[in-house]
C-alpha positions in Angstrom: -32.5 -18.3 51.9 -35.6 -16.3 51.2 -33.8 -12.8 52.8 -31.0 -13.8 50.1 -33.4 -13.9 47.4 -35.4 -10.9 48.4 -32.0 -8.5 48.6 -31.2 -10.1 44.8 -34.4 -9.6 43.1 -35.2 -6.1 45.1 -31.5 -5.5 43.6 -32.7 -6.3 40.1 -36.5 -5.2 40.0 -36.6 -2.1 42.3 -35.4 0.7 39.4 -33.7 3.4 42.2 -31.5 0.4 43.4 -31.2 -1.3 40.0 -29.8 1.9 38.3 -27.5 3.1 41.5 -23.9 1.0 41.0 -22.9 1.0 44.9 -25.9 0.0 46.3 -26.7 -2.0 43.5 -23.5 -4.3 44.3 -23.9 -4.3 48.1 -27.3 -5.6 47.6 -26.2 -8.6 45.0 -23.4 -9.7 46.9 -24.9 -9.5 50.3 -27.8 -11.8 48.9 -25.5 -14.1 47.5 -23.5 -14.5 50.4 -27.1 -15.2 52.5 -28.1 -17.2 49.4 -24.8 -19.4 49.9 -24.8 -19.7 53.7 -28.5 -21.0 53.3 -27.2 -23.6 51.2 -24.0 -24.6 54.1 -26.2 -24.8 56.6 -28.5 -27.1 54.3 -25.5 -29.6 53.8 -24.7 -29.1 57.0 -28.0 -30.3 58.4 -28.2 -33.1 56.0 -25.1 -34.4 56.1 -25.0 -38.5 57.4 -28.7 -38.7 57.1 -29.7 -41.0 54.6 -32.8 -42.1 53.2 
């Protein structure tokens, strides 16, 4: 998750990437997808434990 978060907020705070449209886009959509696959495996792991 925190790779994910890094490549979104790098994307959004780092003005050469922020202002550049390709790279700008790569760099969202990469971290969402690491952002999203962080959560899967999350479910994943949790899933039939109780507590």
């Amino acid at each position: 998750m925190a790779p994910g978060l890094l490549l979104i907020w790098g994307a959004y705070l780092y003005p050469p990437l922020h202002e550049s449209i390709t790279p700008h886009a790569v760099a969202m959509a990469v971290g969402g997808v690491l952002i999203a696959l962080a959560h899967l495996v999350n479910l994943r792991l949790s899933w039939g434990h109780s507590h």
